[in-house]
C-alpha positions in Angstrom: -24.8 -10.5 -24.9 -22.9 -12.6 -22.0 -21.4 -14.9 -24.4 -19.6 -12.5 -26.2 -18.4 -10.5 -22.8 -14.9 -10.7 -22.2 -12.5 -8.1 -20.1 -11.6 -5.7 -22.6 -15.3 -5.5 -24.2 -16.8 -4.7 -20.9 -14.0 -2.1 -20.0 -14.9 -0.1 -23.8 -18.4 -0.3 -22.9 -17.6 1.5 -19.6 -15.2 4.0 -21.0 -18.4 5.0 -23.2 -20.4 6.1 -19.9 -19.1 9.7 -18.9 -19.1 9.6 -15.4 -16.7 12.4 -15.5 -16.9 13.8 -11.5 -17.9 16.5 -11.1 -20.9 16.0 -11.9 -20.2 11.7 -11.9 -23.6 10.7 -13.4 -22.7 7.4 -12.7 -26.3 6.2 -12.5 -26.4 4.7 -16.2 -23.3 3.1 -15.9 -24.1 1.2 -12.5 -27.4 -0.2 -14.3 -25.7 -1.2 -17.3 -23.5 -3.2 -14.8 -26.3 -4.2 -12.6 -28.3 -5.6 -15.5 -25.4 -7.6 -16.4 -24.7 -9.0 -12.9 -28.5 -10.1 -12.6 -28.7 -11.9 -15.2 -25.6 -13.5 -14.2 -27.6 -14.6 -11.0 -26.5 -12.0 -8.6 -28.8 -10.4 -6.2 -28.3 -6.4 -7.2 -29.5 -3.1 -5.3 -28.8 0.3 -6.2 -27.7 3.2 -3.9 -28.4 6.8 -4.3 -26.3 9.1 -2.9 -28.1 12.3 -4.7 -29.8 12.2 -7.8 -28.0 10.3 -10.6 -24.7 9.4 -8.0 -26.0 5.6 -7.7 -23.5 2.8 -6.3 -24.6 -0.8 -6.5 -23.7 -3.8 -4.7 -24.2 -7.3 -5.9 -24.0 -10.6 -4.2 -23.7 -14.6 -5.1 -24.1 -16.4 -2.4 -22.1 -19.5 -1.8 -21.2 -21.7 1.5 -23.5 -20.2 4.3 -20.7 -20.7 6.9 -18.2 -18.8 5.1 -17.9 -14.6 4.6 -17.7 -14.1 0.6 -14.5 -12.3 -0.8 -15.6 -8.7 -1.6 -14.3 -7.2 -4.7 -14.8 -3.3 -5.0 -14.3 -0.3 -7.5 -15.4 2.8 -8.3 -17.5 4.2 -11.7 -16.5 8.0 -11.6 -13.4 9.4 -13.4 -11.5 13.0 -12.9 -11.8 15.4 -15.5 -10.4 15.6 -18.5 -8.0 18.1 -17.7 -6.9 21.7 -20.3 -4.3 19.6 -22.1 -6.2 18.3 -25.4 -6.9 14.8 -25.9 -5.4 13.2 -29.1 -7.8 10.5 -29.2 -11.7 10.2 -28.0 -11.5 9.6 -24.1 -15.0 8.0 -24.4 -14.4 5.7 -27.2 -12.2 3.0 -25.8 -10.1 3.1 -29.0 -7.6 0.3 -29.3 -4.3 0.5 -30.6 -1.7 -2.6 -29.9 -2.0 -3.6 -26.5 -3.2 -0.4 -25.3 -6.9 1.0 -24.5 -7.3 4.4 -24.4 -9.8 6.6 -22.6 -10.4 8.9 -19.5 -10.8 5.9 -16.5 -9.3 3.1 -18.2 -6.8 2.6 -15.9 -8.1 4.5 -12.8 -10.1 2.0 -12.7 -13.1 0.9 -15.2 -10.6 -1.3 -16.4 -10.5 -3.1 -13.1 -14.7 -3.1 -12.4 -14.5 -4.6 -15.6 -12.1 -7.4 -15.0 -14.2 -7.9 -11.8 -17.6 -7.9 -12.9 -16.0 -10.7 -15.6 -14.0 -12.6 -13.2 -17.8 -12.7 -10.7 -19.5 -13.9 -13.4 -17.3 -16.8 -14.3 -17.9 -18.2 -10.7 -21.9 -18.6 -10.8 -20.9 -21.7 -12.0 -19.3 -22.7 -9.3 -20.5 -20.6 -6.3 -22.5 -23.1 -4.5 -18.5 -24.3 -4.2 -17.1 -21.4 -2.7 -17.6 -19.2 -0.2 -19.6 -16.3 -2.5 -18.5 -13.0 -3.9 -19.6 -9.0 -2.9 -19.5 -6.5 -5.6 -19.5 -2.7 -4.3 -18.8 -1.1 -7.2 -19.1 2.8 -6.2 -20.1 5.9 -7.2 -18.0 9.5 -6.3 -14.5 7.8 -4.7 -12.8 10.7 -6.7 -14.0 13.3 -3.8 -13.9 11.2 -0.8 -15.2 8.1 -1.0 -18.6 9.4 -0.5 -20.3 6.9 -2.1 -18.7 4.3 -0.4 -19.1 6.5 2.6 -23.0 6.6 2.2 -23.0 2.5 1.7 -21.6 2.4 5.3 -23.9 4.2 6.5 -26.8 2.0 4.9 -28.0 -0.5 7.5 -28.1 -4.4 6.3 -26.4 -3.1 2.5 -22.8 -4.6 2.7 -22.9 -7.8 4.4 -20.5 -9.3 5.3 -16.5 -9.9 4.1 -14.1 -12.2 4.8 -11.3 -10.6 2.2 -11.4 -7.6 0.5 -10.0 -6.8 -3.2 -10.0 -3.2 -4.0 -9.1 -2.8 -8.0 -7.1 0.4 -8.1 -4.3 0.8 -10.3 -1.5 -1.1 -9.6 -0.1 -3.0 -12.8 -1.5 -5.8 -10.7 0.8 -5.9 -8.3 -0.7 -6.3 -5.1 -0.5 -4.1 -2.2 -1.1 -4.4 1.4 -1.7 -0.4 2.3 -2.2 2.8 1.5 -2.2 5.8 3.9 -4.7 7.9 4.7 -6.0 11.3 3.6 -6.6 14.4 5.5 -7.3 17.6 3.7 -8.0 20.7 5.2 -9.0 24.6 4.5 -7.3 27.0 6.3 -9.0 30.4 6.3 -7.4 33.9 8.1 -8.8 37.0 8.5 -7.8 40.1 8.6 -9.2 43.8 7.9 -9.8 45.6 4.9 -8.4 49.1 4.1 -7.3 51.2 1.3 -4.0 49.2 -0.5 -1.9 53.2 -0.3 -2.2 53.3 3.6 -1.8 49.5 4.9 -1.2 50.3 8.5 -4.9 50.5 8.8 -5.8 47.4 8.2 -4.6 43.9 8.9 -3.5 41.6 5.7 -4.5 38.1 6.0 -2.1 37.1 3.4 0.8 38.1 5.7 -1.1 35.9 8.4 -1.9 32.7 5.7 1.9 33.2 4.7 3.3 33.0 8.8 0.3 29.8 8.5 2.7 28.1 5.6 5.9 29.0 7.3 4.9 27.1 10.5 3.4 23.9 8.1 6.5 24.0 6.2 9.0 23.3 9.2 6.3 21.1 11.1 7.5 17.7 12.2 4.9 15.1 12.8 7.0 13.2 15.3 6.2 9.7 14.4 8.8 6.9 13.2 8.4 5.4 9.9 5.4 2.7 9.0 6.9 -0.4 7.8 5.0 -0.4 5.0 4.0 3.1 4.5 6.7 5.0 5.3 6.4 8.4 6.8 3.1 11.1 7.2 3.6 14.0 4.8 2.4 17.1 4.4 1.9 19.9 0.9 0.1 23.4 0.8 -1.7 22.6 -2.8 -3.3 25.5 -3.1 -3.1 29.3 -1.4 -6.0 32.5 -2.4 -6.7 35.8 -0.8 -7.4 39.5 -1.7 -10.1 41.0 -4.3 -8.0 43.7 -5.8 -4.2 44.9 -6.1 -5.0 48.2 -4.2 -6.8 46.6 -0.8 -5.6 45.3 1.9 -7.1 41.7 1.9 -9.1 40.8 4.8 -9.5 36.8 3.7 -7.0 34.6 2.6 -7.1 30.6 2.4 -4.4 27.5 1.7 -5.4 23.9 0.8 -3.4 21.1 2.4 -3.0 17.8 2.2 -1.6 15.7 4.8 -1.1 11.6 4.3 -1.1 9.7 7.5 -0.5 6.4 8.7 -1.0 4.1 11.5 1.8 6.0 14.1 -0.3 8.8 13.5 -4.1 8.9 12.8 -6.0 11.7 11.2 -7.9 12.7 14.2 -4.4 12.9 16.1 -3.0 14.9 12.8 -6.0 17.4 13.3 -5.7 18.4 17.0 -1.6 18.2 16.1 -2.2 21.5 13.1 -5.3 23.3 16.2 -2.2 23.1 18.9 0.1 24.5 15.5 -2.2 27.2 14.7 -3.7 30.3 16.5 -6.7 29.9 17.7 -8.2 32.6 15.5 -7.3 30.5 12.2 -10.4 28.6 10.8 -9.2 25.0 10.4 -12.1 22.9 8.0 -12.1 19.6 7.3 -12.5 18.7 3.2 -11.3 15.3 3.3 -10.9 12.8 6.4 -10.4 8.9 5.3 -7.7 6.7 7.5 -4.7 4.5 6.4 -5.3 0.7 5.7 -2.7 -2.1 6.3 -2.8 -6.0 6.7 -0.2 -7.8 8.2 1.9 -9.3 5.6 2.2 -12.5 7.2 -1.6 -13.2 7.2 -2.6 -16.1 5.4 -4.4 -14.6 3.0 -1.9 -12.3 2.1 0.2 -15.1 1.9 -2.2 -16.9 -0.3 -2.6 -14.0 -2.7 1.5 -13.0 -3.4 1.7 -17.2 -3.8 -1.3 -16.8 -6.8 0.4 -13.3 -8.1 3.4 -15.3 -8.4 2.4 -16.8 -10.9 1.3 -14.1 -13.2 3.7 -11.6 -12.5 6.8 -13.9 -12.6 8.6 -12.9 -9.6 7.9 -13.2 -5.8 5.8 -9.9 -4.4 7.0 -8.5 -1.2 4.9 -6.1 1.2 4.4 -2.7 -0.2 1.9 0.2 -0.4 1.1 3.5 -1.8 0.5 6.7 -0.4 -2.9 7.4 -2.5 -6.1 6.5 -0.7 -9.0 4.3 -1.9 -12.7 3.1 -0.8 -10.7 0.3 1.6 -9.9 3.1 4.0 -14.4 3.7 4.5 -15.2 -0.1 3.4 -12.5 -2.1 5.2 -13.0 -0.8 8.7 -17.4 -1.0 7.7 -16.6 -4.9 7.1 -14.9 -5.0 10.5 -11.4 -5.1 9.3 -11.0 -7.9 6.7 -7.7 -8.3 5.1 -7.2 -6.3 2.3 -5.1 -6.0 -0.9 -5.3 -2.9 -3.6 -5.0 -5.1 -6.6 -6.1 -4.0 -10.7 -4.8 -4.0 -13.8 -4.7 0.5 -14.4 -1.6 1.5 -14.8 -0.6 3.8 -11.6 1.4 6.4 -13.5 -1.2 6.8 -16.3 -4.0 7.8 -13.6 -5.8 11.2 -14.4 -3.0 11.9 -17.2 -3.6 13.0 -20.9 -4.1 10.0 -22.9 -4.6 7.4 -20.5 -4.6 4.1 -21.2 -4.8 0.8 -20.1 -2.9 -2.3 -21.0 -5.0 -5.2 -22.7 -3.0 -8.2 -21.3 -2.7 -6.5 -17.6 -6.7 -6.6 -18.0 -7.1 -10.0 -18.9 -4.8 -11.5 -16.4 -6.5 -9.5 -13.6 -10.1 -11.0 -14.7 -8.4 -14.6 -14.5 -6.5 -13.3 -11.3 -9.4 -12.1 -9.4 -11.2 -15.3 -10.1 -8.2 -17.4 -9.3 -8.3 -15.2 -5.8 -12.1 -16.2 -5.4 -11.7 -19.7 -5.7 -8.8 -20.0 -3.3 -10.5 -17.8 -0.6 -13.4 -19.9 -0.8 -12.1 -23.4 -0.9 -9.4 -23.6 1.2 -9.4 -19.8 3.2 -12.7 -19.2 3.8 
């Protein structure tokens, strides 16, 4: 079966596995892989998170003296969403350069050009410094299964550069910021809707809640890299009927920090915002990432992107988060670069799709990126 494996083969086969989250299911598909990675000579263990949320992490070991480059992606996708599909988002159908299915670009497409790229240096490890797979279940939600990895004693090893295959077009990044979602629940008291004045509405409270987080100012200059914290109200409910007054109402919000500003800062910034009789729960709490862009490795990996991308790449980074911001700081703070073939616009969209080439030139890019962290960086 490995002779015939290429990039694009590997990613079908994983579009087939609907690891759809919620519920992710993603045990099946992190065997499939696993099976395919031990037979490739990797040392394999599986991680269950709850029952049938199973991440796996696979090792090759190379030059004892040297930390092995870690590569790392996630199995689960988003939902399919209400708009209707025109093709089967399981099927991995083909059509030009394009392959289309729910997680082709965010990111089985990338786990696939990984899990090809690892496999092409078994022939070579002894060579190198060795490669880390953590190839993860439930990243969609919070990172929880790279979250539960951390928390695993002796499970990652160790890392000397990290390689996270989000969607990027293969452009490679130095950052993203972080991610700090919170519920915000007032109360009030209930009463008959025809005489309000006997109750207290905790929509008018929730709505004096967005007023104040629409006019807050986090106070912090500009990241280099990763510009400015924001902040959006992404969702707002409250009240069971038309004629009560409401004595619950909740917003959503989702703040993106960075490094002027970290989330635990951002979270004692909303409680001084607030009153102290607003609930205030945490749904989301993962930190920024950034590498210095004069590192070497950096260096190293813009000088070998180069090459395939056809122009020089210069220090940027996005505002989504990924499994760096839990497996970067568990590693003890390799340098890091969000690198993989997706496609960043078509991410959770109707139709997504992947392109073909961008997947074959990250497989030979990521191995490219092993070899030269191993001979000369490691």
């Amino acid at each position: 079966m490995q002779t015939k494996l290429n990039a694009l083969s590997l990613t079908r086969k994983l579009l087939s596995f609907n690891t759809i989250n919620p519920p992710g299911q993603e045990l099946d598909c992190a065997h499939y892989l696993g099976n395919l990675l031990k037979d490739g000579g990797f040392d394999v263990s599986y991680h269950e998170f709850e029952k049938g949320r199973t991440s796996l992490v696979a090792r090759l070991d190379g030059k004892p003296d040297r930390a092995p480059i870690c590569f790392s992606g996630h199995m689960d996708t988003v939902p399919l969403g209400t708009t209707s599909w025109s093709r089967d988002p399981f099927s991995g159908e083909v059509e030009g350069d394009k392959v289309f299915g729910r997680g082709s670009s965010d990111m089985k497409a990338g786990v696939a050009a990984m899990v090809v790229a690892a496999l092409r240096l078994r022939n070579i490890a002894k060579d190198t410094a060795g490669v880390t797979l953590v190839i993860t279940a439930g990243e969609e939600i919070g990172s929880v299964g790279a979250a539960h990895l951390a928390g695993l004693n002796d499970v990652l090893g160790k890392c000397g550069a990290l390689v996270v295959g989000e969607p990027t077009s293969n452009y490679p990044l130095i950052g993203h910021k972080g991610s700090l979602w919170l519920e915000i629940q007032t109360s009030g008291i209930t009463a008959h809707g025809s005489m309000p004045q006997e109750g207290v509405n905790a929509i008018y409270k929730v709505v004096d809640v967005v007023d104040k987080l629409r006019k807050f100012d986090f106070a912090v200059a500009p990241h280099a890299i990763l510009g400015t914290p924001t902040l959006n109200v992404g969702t707002i409910a409250g009240g069971l009927n038309v004629n009560s007054v409401p004595d619950r109402a909740r917003i959503g919000v989702d703040i993106r920090t960075t490094p002027g500003l970290n989330n635990e800062d951002t979270y004692k910034k909303m409680e001084s915002l607030l009153d102290k009789e607003v609930k205030i729960r945490r749904l989301i709490d993962v930190g920024s990432v950034t590498t210095d862009p004069d590192n070497k490795w950096i260096q190293a990996v813009f000088d070998t992107m180069e090459t395939f991308l056809g122009e020089r790449p210069v220090p940027r980074g996005v505002a989504y988060f990924t499994d760096a911001s839990i497996l970067t700081p568990a590693f003890g703070h390799p340098p890091t670069v969000i690198l993989g073939p997706g496609e960043p616009e078509m991410a959770h969209k109707t139709d997504e799709f992947c392109l073909i080439s961008k997947i074959e030139q990250a497989a030979e890019a990521y191995f490219e990126l092993a070899k030269i962290w191993g001979t000369s960086l490691g």
